[in-house]
Structures are given as structure tokens and as C-alpha cells.
C-alpha positions in Angstrom: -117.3 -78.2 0.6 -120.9 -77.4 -0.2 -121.9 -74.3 -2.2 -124.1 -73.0 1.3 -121.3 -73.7 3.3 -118.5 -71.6 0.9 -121.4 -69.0 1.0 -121.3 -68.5 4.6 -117.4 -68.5 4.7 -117.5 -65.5 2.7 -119.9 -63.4 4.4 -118.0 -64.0 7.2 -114.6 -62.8 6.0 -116.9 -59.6 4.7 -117.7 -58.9 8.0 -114.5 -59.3 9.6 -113.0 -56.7 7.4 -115.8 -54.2 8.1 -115.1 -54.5 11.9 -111.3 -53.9 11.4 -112.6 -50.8 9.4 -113.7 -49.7 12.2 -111.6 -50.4 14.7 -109.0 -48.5 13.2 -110.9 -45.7 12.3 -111.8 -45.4 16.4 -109.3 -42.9 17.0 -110.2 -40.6 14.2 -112.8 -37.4 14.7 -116.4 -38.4 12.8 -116.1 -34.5 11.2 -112.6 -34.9 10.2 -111.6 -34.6 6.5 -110.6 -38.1 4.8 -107.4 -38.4 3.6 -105.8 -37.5 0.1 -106.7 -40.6 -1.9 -102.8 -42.7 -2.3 -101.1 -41.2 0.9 -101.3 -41.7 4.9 -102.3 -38.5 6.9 -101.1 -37.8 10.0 -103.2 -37.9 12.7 -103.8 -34.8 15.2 -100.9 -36.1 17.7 -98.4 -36.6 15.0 -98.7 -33.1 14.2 -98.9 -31.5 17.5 -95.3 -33.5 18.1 -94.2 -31.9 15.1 -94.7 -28.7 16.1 -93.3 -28.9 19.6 -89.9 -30.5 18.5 -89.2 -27.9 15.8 -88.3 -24.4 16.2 -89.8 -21.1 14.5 -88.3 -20.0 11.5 -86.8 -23.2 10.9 -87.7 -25.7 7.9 -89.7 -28.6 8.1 -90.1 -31.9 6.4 -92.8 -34.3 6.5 -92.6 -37.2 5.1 -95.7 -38.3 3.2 -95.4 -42.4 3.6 -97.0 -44.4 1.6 -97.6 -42.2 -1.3 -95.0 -42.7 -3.8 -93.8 -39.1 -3.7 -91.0 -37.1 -1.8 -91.4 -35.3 1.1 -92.6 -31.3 0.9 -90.8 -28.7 3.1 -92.7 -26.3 4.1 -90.9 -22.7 4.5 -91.5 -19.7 6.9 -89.7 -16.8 4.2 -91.9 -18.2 1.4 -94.9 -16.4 3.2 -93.5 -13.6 4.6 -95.4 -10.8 6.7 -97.0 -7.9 5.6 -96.4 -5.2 7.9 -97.1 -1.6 7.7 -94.7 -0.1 5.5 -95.9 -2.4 2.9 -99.3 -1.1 3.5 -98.1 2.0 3.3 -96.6 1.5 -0.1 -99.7 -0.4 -1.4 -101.6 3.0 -0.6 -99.0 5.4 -2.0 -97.8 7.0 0.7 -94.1 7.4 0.9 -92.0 4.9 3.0 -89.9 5.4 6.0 -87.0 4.3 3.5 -88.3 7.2 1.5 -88.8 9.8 4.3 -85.3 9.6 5.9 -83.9 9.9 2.4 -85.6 12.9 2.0 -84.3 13.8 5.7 -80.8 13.2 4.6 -80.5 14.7 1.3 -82.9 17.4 1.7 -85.3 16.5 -1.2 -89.0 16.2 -0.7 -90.5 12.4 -1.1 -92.1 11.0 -4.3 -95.5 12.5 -4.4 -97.2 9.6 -6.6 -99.9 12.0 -7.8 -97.8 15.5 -8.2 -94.2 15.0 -9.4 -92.5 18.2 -10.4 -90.1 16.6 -12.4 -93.2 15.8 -15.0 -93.4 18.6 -17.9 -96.3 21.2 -17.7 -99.5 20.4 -18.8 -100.8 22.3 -22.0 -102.2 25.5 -21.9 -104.7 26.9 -24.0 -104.1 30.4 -25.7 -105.2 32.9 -23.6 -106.6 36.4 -25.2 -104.9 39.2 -25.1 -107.6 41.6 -23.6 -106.3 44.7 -21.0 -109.2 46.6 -21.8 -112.1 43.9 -21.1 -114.3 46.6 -18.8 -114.3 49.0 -21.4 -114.8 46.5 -23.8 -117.9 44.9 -22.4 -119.6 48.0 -22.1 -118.4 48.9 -25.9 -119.9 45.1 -26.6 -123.2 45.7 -25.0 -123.9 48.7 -26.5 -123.6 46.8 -29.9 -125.7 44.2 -28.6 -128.3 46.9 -28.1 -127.6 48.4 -32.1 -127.9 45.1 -33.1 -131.0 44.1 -31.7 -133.0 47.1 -32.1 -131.7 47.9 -35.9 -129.6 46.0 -37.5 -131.8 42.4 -36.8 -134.8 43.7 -37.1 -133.5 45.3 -41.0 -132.0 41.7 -41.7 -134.8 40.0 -40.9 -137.5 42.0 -43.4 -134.6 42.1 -46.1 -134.8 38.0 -46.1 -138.4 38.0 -46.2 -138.6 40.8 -48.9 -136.2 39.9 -51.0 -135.9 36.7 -53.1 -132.5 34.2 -51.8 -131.3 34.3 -55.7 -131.5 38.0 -55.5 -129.4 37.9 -52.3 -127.0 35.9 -53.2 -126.0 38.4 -56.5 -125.7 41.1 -53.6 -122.9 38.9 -51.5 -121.4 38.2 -54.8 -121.4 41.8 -55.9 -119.9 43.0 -52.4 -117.3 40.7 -52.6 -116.2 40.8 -55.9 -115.8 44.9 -55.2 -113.1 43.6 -52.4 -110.8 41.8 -54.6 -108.2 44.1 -55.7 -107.9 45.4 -52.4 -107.1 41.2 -51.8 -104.8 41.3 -54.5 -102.9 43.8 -53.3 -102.3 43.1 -49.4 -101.8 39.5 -50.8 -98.7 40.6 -52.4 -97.4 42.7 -49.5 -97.5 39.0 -48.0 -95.3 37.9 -50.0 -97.9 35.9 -52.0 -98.1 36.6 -55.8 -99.9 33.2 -56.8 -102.8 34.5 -54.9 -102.6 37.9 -55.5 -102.9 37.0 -59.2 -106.1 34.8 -58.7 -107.9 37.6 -56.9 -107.0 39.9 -59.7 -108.1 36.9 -62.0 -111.5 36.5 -60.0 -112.3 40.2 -60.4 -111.4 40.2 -63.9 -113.7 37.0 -64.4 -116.8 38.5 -62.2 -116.9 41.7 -63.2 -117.2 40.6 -67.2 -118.8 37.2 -67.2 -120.7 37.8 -64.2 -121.9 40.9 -65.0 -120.4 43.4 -62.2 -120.2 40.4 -59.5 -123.8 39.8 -59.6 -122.6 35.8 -60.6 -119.8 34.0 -59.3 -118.2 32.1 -62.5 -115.0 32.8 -60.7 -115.5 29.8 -58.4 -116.5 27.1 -61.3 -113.1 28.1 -63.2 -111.4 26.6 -59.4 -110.4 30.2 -58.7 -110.8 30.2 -54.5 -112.1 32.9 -52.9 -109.6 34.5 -50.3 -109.6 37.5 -48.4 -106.4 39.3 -47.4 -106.5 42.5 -45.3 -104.1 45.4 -44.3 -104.5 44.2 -40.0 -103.2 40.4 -41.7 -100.6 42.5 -43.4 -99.1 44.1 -40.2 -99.3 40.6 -39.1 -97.1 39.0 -41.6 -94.6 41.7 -41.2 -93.7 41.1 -37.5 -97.0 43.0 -35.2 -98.3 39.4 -33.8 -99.7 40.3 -31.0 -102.2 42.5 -30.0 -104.7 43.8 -27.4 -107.9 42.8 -28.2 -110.6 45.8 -28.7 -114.3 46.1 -29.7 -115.5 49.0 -31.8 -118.8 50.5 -31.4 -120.8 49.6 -34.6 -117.6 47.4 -35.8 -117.7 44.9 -33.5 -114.5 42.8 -32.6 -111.0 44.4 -34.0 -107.5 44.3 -32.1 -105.2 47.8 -32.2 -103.2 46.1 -34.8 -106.6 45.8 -36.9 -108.0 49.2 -36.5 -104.5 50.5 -38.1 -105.5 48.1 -40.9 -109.1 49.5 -41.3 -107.0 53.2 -41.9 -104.9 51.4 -44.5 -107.4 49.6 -46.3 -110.2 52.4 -46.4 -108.0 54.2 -48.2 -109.1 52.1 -51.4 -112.3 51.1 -50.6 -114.2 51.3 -54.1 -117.8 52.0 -52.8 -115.6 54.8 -50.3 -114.7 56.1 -53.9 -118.2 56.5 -54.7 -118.8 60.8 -54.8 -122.5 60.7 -54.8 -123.6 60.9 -51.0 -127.1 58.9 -51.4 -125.7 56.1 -53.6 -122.4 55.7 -51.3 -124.7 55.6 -48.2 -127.1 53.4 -49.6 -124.5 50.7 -51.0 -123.0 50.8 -47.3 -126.1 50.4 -45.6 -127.3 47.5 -48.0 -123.6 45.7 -46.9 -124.6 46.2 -43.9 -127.7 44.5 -44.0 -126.3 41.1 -46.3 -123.5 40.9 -43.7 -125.6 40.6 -41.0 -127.7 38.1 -43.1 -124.8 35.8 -42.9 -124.5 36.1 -39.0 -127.9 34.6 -38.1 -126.1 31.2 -38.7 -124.2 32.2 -35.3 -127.0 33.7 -33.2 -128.1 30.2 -31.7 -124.7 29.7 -30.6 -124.6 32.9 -29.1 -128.1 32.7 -27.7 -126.7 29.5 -25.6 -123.9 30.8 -24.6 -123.3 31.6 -20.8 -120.7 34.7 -21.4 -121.7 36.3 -25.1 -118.7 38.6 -24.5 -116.2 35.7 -24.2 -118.2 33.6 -26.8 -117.3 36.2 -29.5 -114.1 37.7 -28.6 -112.1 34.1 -28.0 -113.8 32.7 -31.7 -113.1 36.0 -33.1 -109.3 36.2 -31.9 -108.6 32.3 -32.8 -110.1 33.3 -35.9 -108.0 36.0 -36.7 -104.7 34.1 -35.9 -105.5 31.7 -38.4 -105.8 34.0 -40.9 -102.9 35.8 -40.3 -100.2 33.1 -39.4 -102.3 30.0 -40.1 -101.8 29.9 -44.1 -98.4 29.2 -43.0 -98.4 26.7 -40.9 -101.1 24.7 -42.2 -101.1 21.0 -42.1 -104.3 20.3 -41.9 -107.1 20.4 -44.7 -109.4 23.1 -44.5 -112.7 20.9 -44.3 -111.1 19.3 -40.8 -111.4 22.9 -39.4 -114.4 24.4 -37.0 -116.7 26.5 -38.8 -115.3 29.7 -37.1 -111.6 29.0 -38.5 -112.6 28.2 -42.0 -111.9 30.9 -44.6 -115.1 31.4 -45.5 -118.3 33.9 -45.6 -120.4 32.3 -43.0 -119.1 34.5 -40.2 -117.8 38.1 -41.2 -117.3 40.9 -39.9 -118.3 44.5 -40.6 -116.2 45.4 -43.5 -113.9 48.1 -43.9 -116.3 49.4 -47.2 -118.7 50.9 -44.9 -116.6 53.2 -42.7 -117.8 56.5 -42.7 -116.5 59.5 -44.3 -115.9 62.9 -42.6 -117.6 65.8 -44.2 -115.4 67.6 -46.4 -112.9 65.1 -46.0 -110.9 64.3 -49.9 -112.0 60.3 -51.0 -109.1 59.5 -52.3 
């Protein structure tokens, strides 16, 4: 045979194929999918048999010819319904299972978002404070004091007076407060610190001439304050209704008792001359409201002033008192208005006044 004539042979046989192709693919939907590469499909008419011979709910096999692999069955329970109480229970809202329990053995049905049986959440202390009308009035009237003396004083004492100057006055005042320290430290039952406020004033009064200096601090001697109120506190009087003063400014009951006690030995209270006792108070006075402009912007901010100061003031106070204690945390990890320290005192009990004729000792 010729190489034209084996030519045409196979361009024939091509073209025989091609029209069996299509011959067989007659049948067959243009927009159909093809079939999985290595297995048969079957057609539309297969599967519509299928259907109609088997029953619901029932299994069924097809066999995948042709394809090397055995035949799936296909399942109803594998895909199972979702019906309402599912949905129900996807949402969170109890069951019908859960609702006739509760019909049956009287109990209410899980509440997903409130469930009694969970412990109470925390609560924060509350203050102790029966007397809040009268002590809001008692608190604006010291706002008024404040603002119209005792700022106004603090303000031209800072701007007269040199800081170095000042800071031998804080030193002087508080050195005059240590043996009355000393003392309520060791109705506390602490004589470690009662002996280191003793050693402070010792130190002060010699080496820093009077107080004026501070070499008390640099020879690691801390500089803690224990009063009479603290005292009563230690021996069993923990709580107490809150009260403000007029001119003294926060106190509790249990803390006005421990103004009585400790005034008793104030030193500048010991102090016969009328002019130089006076004066010594009112320069106190001034220095300790010195140290309370660090809190003003805080107060200036604050939506309820009264609250501001009386909630610091008492959280304040029951560290002092019963925080010593229990403490188990440094005192450099506690808010400024916790810390023992001089940035936010109070009126001290050195200025109280005396009653004419009254005995000073």
C-alpha cells in the first residue's frame, strides 16, 4: 500500500470515531455536567427509576460501574432534620423536654443568661453614711471656708515663702506628732514601731535641729502615723458612721472620740502663750492645705465632690486601721489615696481649739 493511500485510511477511521462520539452522546442534555473522570454516570432515567422503586427512609446503593471502586450508600438518618426545638435550643430558649420538666418537678427552666445556682457577683464596699443630708450641708459649708480662706492663705504662703523653707515647716509639724505615734503604736500592739517613732523624734529634734531637717528618713527610719480613732479600731470599734466636721473636714464617730483622746497630748495644745499657740495652729493649717492642692484637680473633675472625698477618705482610713494587717501587697502598688504618706492629710488633731479657761493638760 502506498503512503497516500495508508494516509487516507487513517483519516477515515478518525472520522468514524468522532461520529460514534456523537451518536452516543445524542441522548445526553448539551448543559449537562460531564462525568467524574474513571466512572459511568447515570443518566436522568436511571435515576428517576431509582427513585420510584425505592422507599423513603430506606438505604440505597448505587453501583458506580466501571470505576474500580465499591458502591456508596447513601443514608436518610445521616442528614437528619432540623426542626424547631433544635432551633430553639440553638437560640437559648429552653426546650419542650425542658419545660415539661419544669412542669413536673416544679423547678423553673435553665435560664442560659441568669442561673441562680451561680454565686453572687462582688460587691464593692459601701460607706457607712446615715447622716449624708446633714453631712453635705456640713461639707459645703467647708467648701465655702475653704475657698474664701483657707486657699486663698495657701496660695500667697507658696508664693511668699521659699519651697526649702516650707519643707522645714512639714518637717517641723511632723516631727512634733511622733510621740503621740509612739504611743498609740504601742496600744496597737506594735512596739517595733513605736520604738522607731520615738527613734525619729529623738533623731529630728537633735540632728535636725527641732524637726526643721529630716535625717530621720536617710538613717531608713519610716515615717508612720498612728492615731487614737486607729486605736479604737484595732481594739474591736470597726465600723462606723461616717461624719464631716465643720472646719475638720471628713472624720467617722469612732474618730472624733480619737480627736478627744489624742488632743489630750498635743504638744503645740501644751503651748500656754495664746499668740504663739494660735499662730503655730494657724501656720499647720496653712502647710496642710499646701499639700492638698495635689487633690484639687481631681476634685475639680469630679461629678459628686461629696462622694469624691468621703469614699477616698473612708477606704483610706480602713487601710490604715486594719490594712497594716493584712497587707500583701507592696506599698508602691497602692493608689495615691491609700499610701501612708503626706500627700493627702487631714486637719490634724494639733490645731483643735481650746476653751477659755479650760486646764492644757
Amino acid at each position: 500500500m502506498t503512503r497516500h493511500a495508508v494516509f487516507r485510511a487513517t483519516i477515515a477511521a478518525s472520522l468514524a470515531l468522532m461520529l460514534g462520539a456523537c451518536a452516543s452522546q445524542s441522548g445526553v442534555r448539551d448543559d449537562a455536567p460531564p462525568p467524574p473522570v474513571g466512572s459511568t454516570a447515570p443518566t436522568a432515567a436511571a435515576t428517576q427509576d431509582i427513585g420510584a422503586q425505592v422507599p423513603s427512609g430506606e438505604a440505597v446503593s448505587v453501583p458506580m460501574p466501571d470505576s474500580g471502586l465499591s458502591s456508596t450508600t447513601i443514608d436518610d438518618d445521616a442528614f437528619p432534620a432540623i426542626d424547631a426545638t433544635d432551633a430553639q435550643a440553638s437560640a437559648g430558649a429552653p426546650t419542650q423536654a425542658e419545660l415539661d420538666y419544669a412542669a413536673l418537678y416544679g423547678e423553673p427552666p435553665y435560664d442560659p443568661v441568669y442561673d441562680a445556682t451561680l454565686p453572687a457577683p462582688a460587691q464593692l464596699p459601701s460607706s457607712f453614711d446615715p447622716w449624708e443630708k446633714l453631712n453635705r450641708r456640713v461639707h459645703a459649708f467647708n467648701n465655702v471656708v475653704d475657698r474664701a480662706i483657707a486657699t486663698p492663705l495657701a496660695k500667697a504662703y507658696v508664693k511668699v515663702v521659699p519651697r526649702p523653707l516650707r519643707l522645714g515647716v512639714s518637717n517641723f509639724f511632723h516631727n512634733l506628732g511622733q510621740p503621740v505615734s509612739a504611743l498609740n503604736a504601742l496600744l496597737q500592739g506594735k512596739p517595733k514601731q513605736a520604738a522607731q517613732s520615738l527613734g525619729r523624734f529623738a533623731l529630728n529634734s537633735t540632728v535636725g535641729i527641732g524637726g526643721i531637717f529630716d535625717p530621720a528618713s536617710d538613717a531608713k527610719l519610716p515615717n508612720k502615723s498612728e492615731d487614737f480613732g486607729q486605736t479604737l479600731g484595732v481594739w474591736g470599734w470597726k465600723t462606723s458612721r461616717y461624719v464631716e466636721l465643720p472646719l475638720f473636714g471628713p472624720r467617722t464617730v469612732r474618730d472624733s472620740f480619737g480627736l478627744v483622746g489624742d488632743g489630750q497630748l498635743s504638744p503645740i495644745r501644751q503651748v500656754e502663750d495664746d499668740k504663739t499657740r494660735v499662730f503655730l495652729q494657724g501656720l499647720q493649717l496653712v502647710d496642710v492645705r499646701t499639700q492638698l492642692f495635689a487633690v484639687d484637680s481631681m476634685r475639680a473633675g469630679a461629678v459628686d465632690d461629696y462622694s469624691l472625698v468621703r469614699d477616698a477618705w473612708l477606704q483610706r482610713r480602713n487601710y490604715q486601721i486594719f490594712g497594716d494587717r493584712e497587707r500583701k501587697v507592696d506599698d508602691s502598688e497602692l493608689p495615691d489615696y491609700l499610701r501612708e504618706d503626706s500627700a493627702n492629710p487631714t486637719v490634724p488633731v494639733d490645731v483643735m481649739p481650746i476653751i477659755p479657761g479650760a486646764p492644757t493638760n
